[in-house]
N, C-alpha and C positions, 0 to 999 in steps of 0.2 A: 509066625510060629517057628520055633526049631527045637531041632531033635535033643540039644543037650541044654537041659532044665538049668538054669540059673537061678538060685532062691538067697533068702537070708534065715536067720534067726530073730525072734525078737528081741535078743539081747544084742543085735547090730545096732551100731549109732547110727546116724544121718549119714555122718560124710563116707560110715563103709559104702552105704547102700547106695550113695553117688557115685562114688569110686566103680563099684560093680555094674550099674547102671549103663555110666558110660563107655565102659571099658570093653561090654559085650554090647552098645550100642542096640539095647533095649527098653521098650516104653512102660513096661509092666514087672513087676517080681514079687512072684509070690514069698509070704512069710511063713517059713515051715515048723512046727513045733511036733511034740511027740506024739501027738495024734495023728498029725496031719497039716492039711492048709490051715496057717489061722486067720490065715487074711493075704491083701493083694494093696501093695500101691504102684504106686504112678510115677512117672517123673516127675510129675505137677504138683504130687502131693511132698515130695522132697522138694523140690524149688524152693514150695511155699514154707514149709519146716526151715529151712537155710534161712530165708529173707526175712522170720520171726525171730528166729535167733541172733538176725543179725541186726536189727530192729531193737532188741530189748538188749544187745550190751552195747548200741550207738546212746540210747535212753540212760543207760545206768554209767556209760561215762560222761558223757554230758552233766550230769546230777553230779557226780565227783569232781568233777572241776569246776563247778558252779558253786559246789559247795567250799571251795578252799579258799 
């Protein structure tokens, strides 16, 4: 735990919320909207987000070079 809250917005992309992740060298960050928490991910749950993304433009250049 520590005293000063690191959060995002859900209009943060992936790679802010990596950036802040690592930069504060935490596992968890919650997602703050104008109620309140609207949620919580993980470093795992970013990993996995990167490795999809990075997965579907390895898939869609392959397809355009394939296709020329």
């Amino acid at each position: 735990m520590t005293r000063d809250l690191v959060v995002c917005v859900p209009d943060d992309d992936v790679d802010y919320a990596m950036g802040i992740v690592t930069k504060n060298r935490v596992r968890h960050l919650p997602i703050m909207d104008d109620d309140g928490v609207a949620g919580i991910i993980s470093i795992g749950d970013l990993v996995k987000a990167c490795l999809e993304e990075a997965e579907y433009e390895n898939r869609y250049l392959k397809e355009y070079i394939q296709s020329r």
